[in-house]
VMD Tcl script that draws the C-alpha trace (Angstrom):
set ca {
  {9.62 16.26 43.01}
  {6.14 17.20 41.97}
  {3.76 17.62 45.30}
  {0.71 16.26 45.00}
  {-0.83 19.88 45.60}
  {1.42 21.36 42.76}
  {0.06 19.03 40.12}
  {-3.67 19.42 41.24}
  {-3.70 23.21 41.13}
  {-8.04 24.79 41.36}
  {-9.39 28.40 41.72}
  {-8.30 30.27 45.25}
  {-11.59 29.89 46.45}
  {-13.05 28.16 49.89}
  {-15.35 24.97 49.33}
  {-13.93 21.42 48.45}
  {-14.15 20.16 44.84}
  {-14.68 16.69 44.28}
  {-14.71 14.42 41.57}
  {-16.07 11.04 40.74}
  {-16.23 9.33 37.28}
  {-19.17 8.32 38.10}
  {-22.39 8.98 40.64}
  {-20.65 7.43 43.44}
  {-22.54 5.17 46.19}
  {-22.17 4.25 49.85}
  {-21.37 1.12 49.41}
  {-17.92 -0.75 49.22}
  {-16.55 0.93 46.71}
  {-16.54 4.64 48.45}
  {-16.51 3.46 52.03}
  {-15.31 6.82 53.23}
  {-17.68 9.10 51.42}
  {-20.30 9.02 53.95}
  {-17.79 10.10 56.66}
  {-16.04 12.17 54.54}
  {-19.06 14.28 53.62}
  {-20.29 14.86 57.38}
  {-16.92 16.11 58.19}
  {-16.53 18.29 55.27}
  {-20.21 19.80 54.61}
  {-22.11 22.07 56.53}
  {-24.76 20.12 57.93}
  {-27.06 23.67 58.53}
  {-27.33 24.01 55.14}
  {-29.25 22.73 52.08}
  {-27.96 20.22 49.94}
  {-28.58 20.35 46.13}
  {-29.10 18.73 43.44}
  {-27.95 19.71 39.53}
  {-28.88 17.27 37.54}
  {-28.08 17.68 33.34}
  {-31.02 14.83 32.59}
  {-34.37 15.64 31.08}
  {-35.42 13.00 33.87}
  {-34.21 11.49 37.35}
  {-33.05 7.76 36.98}
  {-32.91 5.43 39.49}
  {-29.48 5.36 40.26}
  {-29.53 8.78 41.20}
  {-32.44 8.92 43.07}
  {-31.19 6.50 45.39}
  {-28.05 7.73 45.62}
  {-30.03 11.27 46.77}
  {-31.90 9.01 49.28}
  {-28.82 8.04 50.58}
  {-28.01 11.81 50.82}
  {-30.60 12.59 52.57}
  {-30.67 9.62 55.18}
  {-26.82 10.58 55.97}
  {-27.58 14.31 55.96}
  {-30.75 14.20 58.02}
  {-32.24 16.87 55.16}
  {-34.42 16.91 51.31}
  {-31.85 17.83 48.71}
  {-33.42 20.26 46.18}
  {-33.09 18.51 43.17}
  {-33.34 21.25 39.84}
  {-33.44 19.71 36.29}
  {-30.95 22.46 34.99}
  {-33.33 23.09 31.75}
  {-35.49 23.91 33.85}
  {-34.51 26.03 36.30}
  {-34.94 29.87 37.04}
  {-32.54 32.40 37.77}
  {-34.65 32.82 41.01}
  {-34.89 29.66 41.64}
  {-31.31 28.90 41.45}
  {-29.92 31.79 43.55}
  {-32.60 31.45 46.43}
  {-31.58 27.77 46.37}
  {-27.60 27.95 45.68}
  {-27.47 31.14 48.94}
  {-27.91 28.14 51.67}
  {-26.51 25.51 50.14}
  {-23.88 23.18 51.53}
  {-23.45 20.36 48.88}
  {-23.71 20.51 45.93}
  {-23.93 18.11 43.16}
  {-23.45 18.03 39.47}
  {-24.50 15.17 37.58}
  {-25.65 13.99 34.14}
  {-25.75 14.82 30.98}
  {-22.71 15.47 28.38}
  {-19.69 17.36 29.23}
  {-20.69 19.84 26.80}
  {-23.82 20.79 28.45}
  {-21.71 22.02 31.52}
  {-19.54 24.01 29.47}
  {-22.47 25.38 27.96}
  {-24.29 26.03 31.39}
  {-21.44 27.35 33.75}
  {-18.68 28.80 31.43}
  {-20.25 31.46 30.38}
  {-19.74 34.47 32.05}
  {-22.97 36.22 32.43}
  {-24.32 32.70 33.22}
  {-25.95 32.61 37.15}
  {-24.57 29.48 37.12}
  {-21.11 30.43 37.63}
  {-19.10 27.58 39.53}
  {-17.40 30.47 42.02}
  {-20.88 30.79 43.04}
  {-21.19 27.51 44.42}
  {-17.68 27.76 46.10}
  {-17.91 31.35 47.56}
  {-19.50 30.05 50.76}
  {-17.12 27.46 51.70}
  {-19.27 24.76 50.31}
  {-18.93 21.11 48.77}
  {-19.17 20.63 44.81}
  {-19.18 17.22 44.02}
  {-19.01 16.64 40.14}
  {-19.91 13.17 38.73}
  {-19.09 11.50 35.37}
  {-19.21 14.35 32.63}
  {-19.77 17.16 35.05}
  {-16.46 15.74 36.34}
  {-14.57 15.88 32.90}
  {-15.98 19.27 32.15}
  {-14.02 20.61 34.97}
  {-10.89 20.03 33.14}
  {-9.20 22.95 30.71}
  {-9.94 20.27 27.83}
  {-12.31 17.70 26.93}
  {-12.02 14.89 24.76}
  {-14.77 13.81 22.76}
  {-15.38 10.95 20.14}
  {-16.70 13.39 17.61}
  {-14.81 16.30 17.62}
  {-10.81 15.68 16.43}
  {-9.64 18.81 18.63}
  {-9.59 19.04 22.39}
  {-12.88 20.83 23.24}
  {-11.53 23.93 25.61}
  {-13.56 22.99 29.54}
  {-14.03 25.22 32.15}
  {-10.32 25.23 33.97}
  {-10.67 24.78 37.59}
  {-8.69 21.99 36.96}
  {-5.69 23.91 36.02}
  {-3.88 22.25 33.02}
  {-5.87 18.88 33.52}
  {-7.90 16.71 31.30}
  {-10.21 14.68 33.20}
  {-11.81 11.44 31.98}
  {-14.42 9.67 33.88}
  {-14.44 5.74 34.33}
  {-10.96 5.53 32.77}
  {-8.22 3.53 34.04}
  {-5.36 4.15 31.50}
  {-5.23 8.12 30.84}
  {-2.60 7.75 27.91}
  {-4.96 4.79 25.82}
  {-7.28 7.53 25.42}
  {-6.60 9.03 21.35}
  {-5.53 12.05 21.58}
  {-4.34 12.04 25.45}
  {-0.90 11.78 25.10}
  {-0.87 14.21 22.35}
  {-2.25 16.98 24.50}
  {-0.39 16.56 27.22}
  {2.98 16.80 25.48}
  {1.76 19.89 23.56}
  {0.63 22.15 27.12}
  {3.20 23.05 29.69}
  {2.21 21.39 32.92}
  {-0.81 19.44 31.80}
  {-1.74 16.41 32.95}
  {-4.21 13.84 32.82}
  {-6.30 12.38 34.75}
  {-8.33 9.01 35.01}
  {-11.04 8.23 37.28}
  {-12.19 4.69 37.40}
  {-14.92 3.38 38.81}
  {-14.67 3.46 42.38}
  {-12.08 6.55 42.33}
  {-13.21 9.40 44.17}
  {-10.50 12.76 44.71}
  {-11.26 15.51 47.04}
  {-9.37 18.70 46.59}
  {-9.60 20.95 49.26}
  {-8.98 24.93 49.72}
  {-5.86 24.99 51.34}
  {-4.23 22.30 48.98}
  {-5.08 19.27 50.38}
  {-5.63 16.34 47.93}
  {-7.52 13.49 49.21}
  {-8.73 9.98 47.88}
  {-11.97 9.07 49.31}
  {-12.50 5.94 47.40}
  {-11.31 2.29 47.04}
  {-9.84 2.52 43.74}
  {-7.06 5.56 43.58}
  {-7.12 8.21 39.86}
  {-4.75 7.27 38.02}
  {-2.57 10.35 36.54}
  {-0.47 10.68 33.95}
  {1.87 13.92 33.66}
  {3.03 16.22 30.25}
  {5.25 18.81 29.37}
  {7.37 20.24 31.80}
  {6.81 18.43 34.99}
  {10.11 17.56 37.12}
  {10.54 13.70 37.16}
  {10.49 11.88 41.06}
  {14.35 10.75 41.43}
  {13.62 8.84 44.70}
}
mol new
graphics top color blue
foreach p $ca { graphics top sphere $p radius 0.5 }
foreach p [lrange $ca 0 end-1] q [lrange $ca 1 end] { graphics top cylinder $p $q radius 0.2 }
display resetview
């Protein structure tokens, strides 16, 4: 039988990772979040703000409202074309949450897979923090992407071990190319996240669904069938 913290293997590093397919809300749809982020997040700390978008739009400025009425604290919001090496590390050495949203999936690739980059996703983890990654953030997290333009799997930055993640999506194998890749890669899955579907995976292996609507997964190659 396949555990639910075999299939969802991440880097051994403290800090949660959690994904949404999209910036998530309060509201009915992730009626846990709130309480799920005061337990998990170190409320001493600064929460922060990556945002991919040349400008802040209104869904994510209230959501960051929201943030900051639950947290009781600003979040430092840096527009990652903009930002500094100084900026960044003086921001990213007290920070509790963090969030990664907008943009393409290929701009996070670009921005934290490369390794002399300061924005280095074991950065954000090292102190036991929160990354919560939204929409493409989300899929880049994956060790492939999917795109509409290219006809290959784009390789993403793996702390998804073996997983393809696609925001908003409710059926992982009516995606092109999806079922293809999975049956190609030994222990490869993917993964859909619709609207509404929030996972948390946490250091120790705990997997945890913190919205409404569950992920929907679909697993390759080499993964032991349930016989219950």
């Amino acid at each position: 039988m396949n555990q639910p913290s075999q299939v969802f293997r991440r880097p051994p590093t403290g800090g949660w990772i959690v994904i949404s397919g999209s910036l998530p809300t309060f509201g009915s749809e992730s009626p846990q979040l709130a309480e799920r982020l005061l337990e998990r997040v170190d409320l001493s700390a600064t929460p922060m703000c990556l945002s991919m978008g040349k400008i802040v739009s209104k869904d994510l400025r209230l959501f960051l409202d929201d943030v900051e009425t639950l947290l009781d604290a600003p979040v430092a919001l840096i527009l990652v074309q903009n930002v500094t090496e100084l900026e960044y590390e003086e921001v990213c050495a007290t920070a509790g949450l963090i969030l990664l949203t907008g943009g393409q999936a290929q701009d996070w690739i670009r921005a934290l897979g490369l390794s002399e980059s300061y924005l280095r996703l074991e950065r954000m983890l090292e102190e036991s923090g929160l990354v919560l990654a939204t929409g493409p953030a989300a899929s880049a997290l994956g060790s492939w992407i999917i795109t509409d333009i290219e006809e290959k799997p784009i390789p993403g930055l793996g702390w998804l071990h073996g997983a393809v993640v696609l925001p908003e999506v409710q059926d992982p194998i009516a995606v092109p190319g999806v079922k293809r890749l999975i049956s190609q890669h030994e222990l490869s899955y993917a993964l859909g996240i619709p609207q509404g579907a929030i996972l948390a995976l946490g250091p120790n292996g705990e997997v945890e669904v913190w919205g409404e609507t569950p992920p929907v997964i679909a697993l390759g190659r080499g993964w032991v069938a349930d016989e219950r």
